[in-house]
C-alpha positions as a Python dict, from the first residue, in 0.01 Angstrom:
ca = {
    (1, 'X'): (0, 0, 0),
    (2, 'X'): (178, 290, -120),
    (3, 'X'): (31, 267, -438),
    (4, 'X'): (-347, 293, -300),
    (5, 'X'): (-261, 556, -145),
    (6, 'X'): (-119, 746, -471),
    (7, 'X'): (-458, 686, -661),
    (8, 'X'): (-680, 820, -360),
    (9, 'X'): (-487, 1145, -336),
    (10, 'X'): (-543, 1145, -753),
    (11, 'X'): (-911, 1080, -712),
    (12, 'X'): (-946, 1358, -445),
    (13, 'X'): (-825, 1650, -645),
    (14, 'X'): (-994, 1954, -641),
    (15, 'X'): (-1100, 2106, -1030),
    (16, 'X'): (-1364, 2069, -1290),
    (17, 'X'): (-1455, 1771, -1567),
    (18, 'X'): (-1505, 1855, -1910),
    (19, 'X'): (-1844, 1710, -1904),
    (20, 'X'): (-1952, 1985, -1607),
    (21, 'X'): (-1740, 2303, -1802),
    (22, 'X'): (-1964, 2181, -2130),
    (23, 'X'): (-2338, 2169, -1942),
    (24, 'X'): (-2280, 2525, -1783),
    (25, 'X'): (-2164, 2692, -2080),
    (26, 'X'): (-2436, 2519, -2262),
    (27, 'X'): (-2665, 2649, -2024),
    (28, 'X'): (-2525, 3013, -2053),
    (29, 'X'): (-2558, 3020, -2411),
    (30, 'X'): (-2947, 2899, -2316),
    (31, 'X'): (-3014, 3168, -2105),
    (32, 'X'): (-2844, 3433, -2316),
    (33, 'X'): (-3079, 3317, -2623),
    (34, 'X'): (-3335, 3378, -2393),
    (35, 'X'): (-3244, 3693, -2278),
    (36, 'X'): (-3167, 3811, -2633),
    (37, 'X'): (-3524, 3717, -2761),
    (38, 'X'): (-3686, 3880, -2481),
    (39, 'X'): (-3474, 4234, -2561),
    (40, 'X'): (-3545, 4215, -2947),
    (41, 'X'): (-3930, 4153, -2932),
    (42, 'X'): (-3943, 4458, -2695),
    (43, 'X'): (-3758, 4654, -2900),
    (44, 'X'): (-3975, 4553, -3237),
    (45, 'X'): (-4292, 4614, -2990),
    (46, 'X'): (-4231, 4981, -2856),
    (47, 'X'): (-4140, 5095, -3231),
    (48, 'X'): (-4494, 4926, -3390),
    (49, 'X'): (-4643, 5087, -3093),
    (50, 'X'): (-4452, 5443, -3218),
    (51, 'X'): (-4587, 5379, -3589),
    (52, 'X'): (-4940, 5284, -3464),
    (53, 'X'): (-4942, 5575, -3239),
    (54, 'X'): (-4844, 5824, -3484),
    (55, 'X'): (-5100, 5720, -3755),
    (56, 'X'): (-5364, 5727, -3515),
    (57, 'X'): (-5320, 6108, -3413),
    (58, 'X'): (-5271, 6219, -3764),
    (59, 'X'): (-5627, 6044, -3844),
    (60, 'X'): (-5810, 6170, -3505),
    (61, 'X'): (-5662, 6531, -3542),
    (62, 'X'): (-5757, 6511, -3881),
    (63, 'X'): (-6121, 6380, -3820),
    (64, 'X'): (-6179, 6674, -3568),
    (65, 'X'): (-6084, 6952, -3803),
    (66, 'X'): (-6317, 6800, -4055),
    (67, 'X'): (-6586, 6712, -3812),
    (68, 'X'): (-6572, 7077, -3640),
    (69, 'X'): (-6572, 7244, -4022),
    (70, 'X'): (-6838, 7041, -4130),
    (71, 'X'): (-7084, 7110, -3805),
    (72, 'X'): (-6987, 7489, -3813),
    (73, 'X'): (-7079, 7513, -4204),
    (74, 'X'): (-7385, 7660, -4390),
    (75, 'X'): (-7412, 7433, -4687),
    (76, 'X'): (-7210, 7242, -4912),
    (77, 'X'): (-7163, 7421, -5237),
    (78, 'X'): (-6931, 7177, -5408),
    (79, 'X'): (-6836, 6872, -5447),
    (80, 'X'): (-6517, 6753, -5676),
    (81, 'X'): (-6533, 7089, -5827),
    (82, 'X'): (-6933, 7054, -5966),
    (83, 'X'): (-7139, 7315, -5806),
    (84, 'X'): (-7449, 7170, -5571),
    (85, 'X'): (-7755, 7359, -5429),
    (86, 'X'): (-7828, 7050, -5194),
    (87, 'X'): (-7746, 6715, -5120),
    (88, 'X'): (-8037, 6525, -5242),
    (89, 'X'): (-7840, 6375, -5561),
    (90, 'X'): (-7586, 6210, -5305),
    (91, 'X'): (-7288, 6333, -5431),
    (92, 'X'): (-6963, 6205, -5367),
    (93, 'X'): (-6567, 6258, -5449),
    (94, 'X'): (-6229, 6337, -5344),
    (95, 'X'): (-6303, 6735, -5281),
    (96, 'X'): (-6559, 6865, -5068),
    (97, 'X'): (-6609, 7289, -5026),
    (98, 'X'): (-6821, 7396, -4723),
    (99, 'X'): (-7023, 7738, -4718),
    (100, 'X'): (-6891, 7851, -4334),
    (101, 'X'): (-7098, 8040, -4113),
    (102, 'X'): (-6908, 8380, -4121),
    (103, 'X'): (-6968, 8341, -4549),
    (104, 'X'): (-6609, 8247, -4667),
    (105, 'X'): (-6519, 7913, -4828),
    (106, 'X'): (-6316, 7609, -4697),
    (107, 'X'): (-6228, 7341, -4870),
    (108, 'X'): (-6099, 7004, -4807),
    (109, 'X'): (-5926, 6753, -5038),
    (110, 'X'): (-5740, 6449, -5088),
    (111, 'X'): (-5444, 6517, -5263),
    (112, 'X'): (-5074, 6470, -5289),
    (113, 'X'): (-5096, 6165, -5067),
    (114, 'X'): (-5218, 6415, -4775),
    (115, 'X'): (-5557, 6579, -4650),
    (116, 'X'): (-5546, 6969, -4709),
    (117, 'X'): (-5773, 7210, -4641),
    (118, 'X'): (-5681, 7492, -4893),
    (119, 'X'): (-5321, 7478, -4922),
    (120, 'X'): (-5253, 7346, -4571),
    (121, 'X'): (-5218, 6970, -4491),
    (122, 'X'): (-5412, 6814, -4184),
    (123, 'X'): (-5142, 6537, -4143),
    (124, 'X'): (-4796, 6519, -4098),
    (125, 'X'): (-4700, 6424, -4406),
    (126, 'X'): (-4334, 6328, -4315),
    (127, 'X'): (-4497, 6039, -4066),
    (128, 'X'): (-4756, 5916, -4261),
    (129, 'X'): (-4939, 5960, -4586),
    (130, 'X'): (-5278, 5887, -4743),
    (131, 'X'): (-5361, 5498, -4887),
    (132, 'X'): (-5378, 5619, -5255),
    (133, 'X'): (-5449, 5229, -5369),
    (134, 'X'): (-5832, 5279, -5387),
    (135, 'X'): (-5977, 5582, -5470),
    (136, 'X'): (-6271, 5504, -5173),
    (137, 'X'): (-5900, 5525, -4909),
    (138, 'X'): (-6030, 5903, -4894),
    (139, 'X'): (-6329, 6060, -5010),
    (140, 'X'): (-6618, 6289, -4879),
    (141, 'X'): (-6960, 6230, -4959),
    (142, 'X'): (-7299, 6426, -4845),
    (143, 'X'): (-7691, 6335, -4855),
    (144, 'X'): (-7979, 6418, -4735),
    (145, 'X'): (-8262, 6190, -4577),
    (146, 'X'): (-8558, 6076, -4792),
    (147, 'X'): (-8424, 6303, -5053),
    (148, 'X'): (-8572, 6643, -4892),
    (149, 'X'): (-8374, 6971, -5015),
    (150, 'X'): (-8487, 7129, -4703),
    (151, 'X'): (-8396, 6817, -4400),
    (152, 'X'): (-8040, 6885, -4246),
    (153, 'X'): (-7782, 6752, -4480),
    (154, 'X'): (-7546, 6480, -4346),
    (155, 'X'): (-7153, 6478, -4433),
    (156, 'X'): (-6955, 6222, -4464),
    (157, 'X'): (-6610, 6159, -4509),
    (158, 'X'): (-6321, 5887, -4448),
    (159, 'X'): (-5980, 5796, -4559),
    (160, 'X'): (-5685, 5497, -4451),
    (161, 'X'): (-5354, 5648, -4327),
    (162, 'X'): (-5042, 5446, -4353),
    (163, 'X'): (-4685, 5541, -4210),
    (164, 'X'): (-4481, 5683, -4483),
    (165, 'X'): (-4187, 5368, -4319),
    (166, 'X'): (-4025, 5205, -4644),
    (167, 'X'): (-3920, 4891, -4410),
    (168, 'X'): (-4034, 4590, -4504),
    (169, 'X'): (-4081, 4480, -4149),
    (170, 'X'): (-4417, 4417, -4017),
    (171, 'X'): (-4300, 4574, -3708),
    (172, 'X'): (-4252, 4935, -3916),
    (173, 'X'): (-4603, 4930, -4121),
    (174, 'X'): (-4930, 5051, -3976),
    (175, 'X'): (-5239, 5149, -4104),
    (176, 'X'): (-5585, 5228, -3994),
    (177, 'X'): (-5904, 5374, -4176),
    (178, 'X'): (-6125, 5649, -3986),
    (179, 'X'): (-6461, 5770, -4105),
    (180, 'X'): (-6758, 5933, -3984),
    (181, 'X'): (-7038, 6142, -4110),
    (182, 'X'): (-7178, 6447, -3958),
    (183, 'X'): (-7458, 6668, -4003),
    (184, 'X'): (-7460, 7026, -4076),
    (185, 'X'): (-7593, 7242, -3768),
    (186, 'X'): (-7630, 7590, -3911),
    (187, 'X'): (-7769, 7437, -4248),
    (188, 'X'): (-7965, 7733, -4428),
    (189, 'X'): (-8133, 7595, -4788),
}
C-alpha cells in the first residue's frame, strides 16, 4: 500500500512536460514570424509610397510650369534650336522656345537628366531625374490643325521621371510618364 501511495503523490506533481514547453515556444516563434512580416511589408510600403510620391510632384509641378508658359505664350519660335514661323511642319525635339506675351524668350529643355527652363531646373534633381533611355522619355512637339498657319497652334510635351534611388529593390524604384498638349491662347501669326 505504501508503495501506491508513493507513485500517486509522483503523478500529482505540479510542473511542465517537455512536449507542452516545445508547442508554446513553437507557437511563439509562429507568431513572432508573423509579427515580423507584418512590420517589414509596412515598412517596404510607406517608403515605395515616399518614392512614388516624390516623382509624382516633380512631374505635376513640372507639367504646370510648362502648361502655364505654353498658354501665356505668343508663338513658338523654335524648336531644337531651328527657327519656325508656325507649326504647320509639325515639328518636334528635345528644346522648345516660346515667344511670351510681355516679348522676352523662355525656353524649355531636356537636358542633363533634368527639365530646365533657361538655366533653372523644374525638378528636383537630387530625388529624381529624367528617363534618358529613349529619346521620346522627354520631348516637346507643336502642330497646328489641318495644317493652317493662322488656326491656334497646339503644344505638346511629355517626359518619364524616375527616382534617382540606386537600390535594387522594387520597393525603392518608381517611375511614371506625364504628358499633355496645350494650345496657345494669345497666339498672334
Amino acid at each position: 500500500m505504501k508503495h501506491i501511495t508513493k507513485l500517486s503523490k509522483v503523478k500529482f506533481q505540479k510542473g511542465y512536460t517537455i512536449i507542452e514547453l516545445l508547442t508554446v515556444a513553437g507557437i511563439l516563434v509562429v507568431i513572432s514570424g508573423l509579427i515580423a512580416g507584418i512590420l517589414y511589408s509596412t515598412l517596404r510600403g510607406s517608403n515605395k509610397t515616399k518614392v512614388s510620391t516624390s516623382v509624382a510632384q516633380n512631374g505635376t509641378y513640372a507639367l504646370s510650369v510648362i502648361s502655364d508658359a505654353v498658354v501665356s505664350a505668343y508663338s513658338v519660335t523654335a524648336i531644337n534650336g531651328t527657327p519656325i514661323t508656325d507649326c504647320t511642319a509639325s515639328p518636334s525635339g528635345t528644346i522648345i522656345a516660346l515667344k511670351k506675351s510681355d516679348g522676352s524668350a523662355i525656353s524649355f529643355s531636356c537636358a542633363n537628366n533634368t527639365i530646365a527652363s533657361g538655366s533653372a531646373s523644374l525638378l528636383d534633381s537630387s530625388q529624381v531625374k529624367i528617363d534618358t533611355t529613349n529619346i521620346a522619355n522627354c520631348y516637346f512637339y507643336c502642330y497646328q490643325p489641318n495644317n493652317d498657319p493662322y488656326s491656334t497652334p497646339i503644344v505638346g510635351f511629355g517626359f518619364t521621371l524616375t527616382d534617382k534611388s540606386t537600390s535594387t529593390l522594387l520597393e525603392n524604384k518608381s517611375s511614371s510618364t506625364f504628358n499633355t498638349s496645350v494650345s496657345l491662347r494669345n497666339y498672334r501669326p
